[in-house]
C-alpha positions in Angstrom: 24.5 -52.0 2.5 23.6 -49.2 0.2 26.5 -47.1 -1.0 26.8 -43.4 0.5 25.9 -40.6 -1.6 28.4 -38.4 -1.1 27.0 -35.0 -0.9 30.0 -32.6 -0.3 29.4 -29.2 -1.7 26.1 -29.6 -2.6 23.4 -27.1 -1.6 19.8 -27.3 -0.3 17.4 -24.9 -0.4 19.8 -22.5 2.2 21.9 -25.3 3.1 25.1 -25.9 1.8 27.3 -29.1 2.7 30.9 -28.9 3.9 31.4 -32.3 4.8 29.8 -35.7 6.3 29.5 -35.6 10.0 31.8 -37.1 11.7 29.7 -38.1 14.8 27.6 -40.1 12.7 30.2 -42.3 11.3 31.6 -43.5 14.9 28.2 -43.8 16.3 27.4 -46.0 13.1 23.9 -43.6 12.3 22.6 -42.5 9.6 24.8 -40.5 8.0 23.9 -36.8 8.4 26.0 -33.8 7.1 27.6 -30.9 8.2 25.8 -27.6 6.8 26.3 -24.0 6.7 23.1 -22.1 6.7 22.8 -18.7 4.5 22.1 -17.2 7.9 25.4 -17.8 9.0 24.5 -21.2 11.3 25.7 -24.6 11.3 23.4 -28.0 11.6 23.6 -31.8 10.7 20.8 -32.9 9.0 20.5 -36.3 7.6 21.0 -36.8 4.2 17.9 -38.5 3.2 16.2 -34.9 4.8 18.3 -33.0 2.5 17.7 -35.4 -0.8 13.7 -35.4 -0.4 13.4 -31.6 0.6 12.1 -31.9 4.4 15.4 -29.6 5.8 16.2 -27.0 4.0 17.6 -24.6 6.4 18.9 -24.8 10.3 15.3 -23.6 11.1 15.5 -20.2 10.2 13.1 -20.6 7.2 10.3 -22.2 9.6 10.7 -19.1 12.2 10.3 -16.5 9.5 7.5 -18.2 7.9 5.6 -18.4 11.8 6.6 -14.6 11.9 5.0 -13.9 9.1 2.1 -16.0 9.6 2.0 -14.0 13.2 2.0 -10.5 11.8 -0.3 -10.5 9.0 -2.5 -12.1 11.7 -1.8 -8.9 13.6 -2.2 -6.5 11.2 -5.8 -8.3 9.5 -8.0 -5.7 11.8 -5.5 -2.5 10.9 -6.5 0.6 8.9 -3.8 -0.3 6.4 -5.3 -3.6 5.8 -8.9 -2.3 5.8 -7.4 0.1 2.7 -5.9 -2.5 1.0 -8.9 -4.9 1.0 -11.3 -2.0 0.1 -8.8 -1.1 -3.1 -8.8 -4.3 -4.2 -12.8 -4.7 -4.2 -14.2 -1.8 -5.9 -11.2 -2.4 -8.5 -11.9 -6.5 -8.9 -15.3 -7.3 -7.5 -18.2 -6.4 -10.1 -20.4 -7.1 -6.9 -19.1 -4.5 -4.7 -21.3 -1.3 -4.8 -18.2 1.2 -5.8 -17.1 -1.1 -9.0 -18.6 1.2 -11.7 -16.5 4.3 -10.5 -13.0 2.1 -10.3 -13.2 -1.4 -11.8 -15.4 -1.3 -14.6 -13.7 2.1 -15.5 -10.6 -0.1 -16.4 -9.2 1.3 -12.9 -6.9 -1.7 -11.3 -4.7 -3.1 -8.6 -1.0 -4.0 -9.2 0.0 -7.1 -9.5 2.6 -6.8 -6.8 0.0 -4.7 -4.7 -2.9 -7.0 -5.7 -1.2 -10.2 -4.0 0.6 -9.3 -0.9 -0.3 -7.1 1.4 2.8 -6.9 3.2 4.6 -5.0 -0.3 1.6 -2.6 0.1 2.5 -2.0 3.8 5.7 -1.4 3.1 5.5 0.9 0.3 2.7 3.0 2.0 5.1 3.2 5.7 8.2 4.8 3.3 5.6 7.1 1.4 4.6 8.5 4.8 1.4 7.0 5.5 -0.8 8.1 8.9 -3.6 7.6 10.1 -5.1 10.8 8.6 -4.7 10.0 5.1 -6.0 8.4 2.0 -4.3 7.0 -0.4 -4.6 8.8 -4.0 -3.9 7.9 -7.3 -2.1 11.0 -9.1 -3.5 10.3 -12.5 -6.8 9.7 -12.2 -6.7 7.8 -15.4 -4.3 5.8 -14.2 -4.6 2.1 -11.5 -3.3 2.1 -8.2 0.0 1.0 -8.1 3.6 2.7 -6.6 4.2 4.8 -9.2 1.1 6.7 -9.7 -0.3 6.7 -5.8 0.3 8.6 -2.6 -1.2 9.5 0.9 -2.3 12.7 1.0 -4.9 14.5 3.2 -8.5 15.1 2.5 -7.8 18.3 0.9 -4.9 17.1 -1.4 -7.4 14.3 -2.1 -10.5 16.5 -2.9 -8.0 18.7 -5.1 -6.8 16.0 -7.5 -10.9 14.6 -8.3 -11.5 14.2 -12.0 -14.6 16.9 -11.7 -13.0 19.7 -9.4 -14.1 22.6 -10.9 -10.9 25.6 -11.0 -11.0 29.5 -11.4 -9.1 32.1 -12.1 -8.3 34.0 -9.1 -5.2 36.7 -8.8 -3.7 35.4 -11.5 -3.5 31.3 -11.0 -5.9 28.5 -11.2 -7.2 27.2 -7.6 -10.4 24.9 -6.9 -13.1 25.7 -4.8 -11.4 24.5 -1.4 -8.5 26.4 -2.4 -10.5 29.6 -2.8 -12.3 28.7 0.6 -9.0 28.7 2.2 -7.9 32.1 1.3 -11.2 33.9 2.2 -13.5 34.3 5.5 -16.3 33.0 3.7 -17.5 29.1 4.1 -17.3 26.7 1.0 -21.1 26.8 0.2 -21.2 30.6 0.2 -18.7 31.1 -2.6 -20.1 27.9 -4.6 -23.7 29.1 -4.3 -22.2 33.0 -5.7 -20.6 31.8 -8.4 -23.1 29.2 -9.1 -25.4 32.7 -9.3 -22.9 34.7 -11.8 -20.4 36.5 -9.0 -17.2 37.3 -10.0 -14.4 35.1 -8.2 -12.6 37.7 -6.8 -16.4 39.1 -5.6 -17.2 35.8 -4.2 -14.4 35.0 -2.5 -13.4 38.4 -0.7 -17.1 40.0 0.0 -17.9 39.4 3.4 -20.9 37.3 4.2 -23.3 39.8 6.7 -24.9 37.9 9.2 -28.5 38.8 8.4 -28.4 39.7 5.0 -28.9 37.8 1.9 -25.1 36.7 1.4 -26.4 35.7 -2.1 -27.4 38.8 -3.1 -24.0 41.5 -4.7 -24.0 44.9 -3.9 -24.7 47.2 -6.6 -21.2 48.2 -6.9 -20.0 44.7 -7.9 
């Protein structure tokens, strides 16, 4: 008869032993243990499970990992996801038809980011993700990772691009959707004037005349 490994305050993956199960002895099994589970719960495996690795919790572990499993199952045809897998192509794949304007710029992924979707999930739910947004890297020198990202809306999007174009207008810089915002005129009508040599404050306050060349300043401009 082999002799009994006594295993008494040993631990095991989440398992820690208090003491040999009693049952075991007066049944004349094999012995099995008395655990405490991190998660609070109690279970008698038998030793030889807990030497070789094949218990390693009171089945807490397994239902966790089968969560898991279930929601990133449920979340593979999301917008979120969709984001995430998009991100890391145009950053990693020299295939992908938007590479040259992120990966081979030197633009990448976080490591942290890069690997599991569900630390991207939850960084983009506390950084006030919706549907209507984008995600936006606030240096556009600078990867995607925490730190230099965000969801912000079209506009705040189309505001922070490398080649928006500002102007000086009562006395602060604002780009062209700015402008657009603050006037009755339509985007391309102030682009197209100042394209042509208008003033900003021209541009941006004239009114455009339905049937008149909206192009074209008065003489008194």
């Amino acid at each position: 008869m082999s002799r009994l490994i006594d295993l008494t305050g040993k631990k095991f993956g989440r398992l820690t032993v208090i003491r040999r199960n009693e049952e075991s002895v007066v049944n004349g099994k094999h012995a099995s243990w008395l655990c405490i589970c991190e998660c609070g719960k109690e279970c008698t495996p038998r030793g030889a499970d807990l030497r070789l690795g094949k218990q390693v919790s009171c089945g807490c572990l397994k239902n966790e990992k089968m969560s898991a499993r279930s929601w990133k199952h449920g979340m593979s045809r999301s917008k979120l996801n969709s984001v995430w897998q998009s991100m890391k192509q145009r950053c990693g794949n020299p295939n992908n038809k938007d590479y040259p304007g992120w990966g081979e710029k030197g633009i990448t992924v976080c490591h942290e980011w890069a690997n599991d979707f569900k630390c991207f999930y939850d960084w983009s739910i506390k950084s006030g993700y919706s549907d209507g947004s984008s995600i936006d890297r606030i240096d556009n020198g600078k990867g995607y990772s925490p730190e230099n990202c965000r969801w912000a809306t079209q506009t705040e999007q189309a505001n922070n691009r490398s080649d928006n174009r500002t102007f000086l207008y009562k006395g602060k810089m604002s780009t062209l959707s700015e402008l657009v915002r603050m006037s009755s005129n339509g985007y391309s009508t102030i682009q197209t004037r100042i394209n042509l040599g208008w003033s900003v404050q021209s541009a941006v306050e004239t009114p455009a005349v339905k049937g008149r060349n909206q192009y074209t300043p008065e003489e008194t401009l």
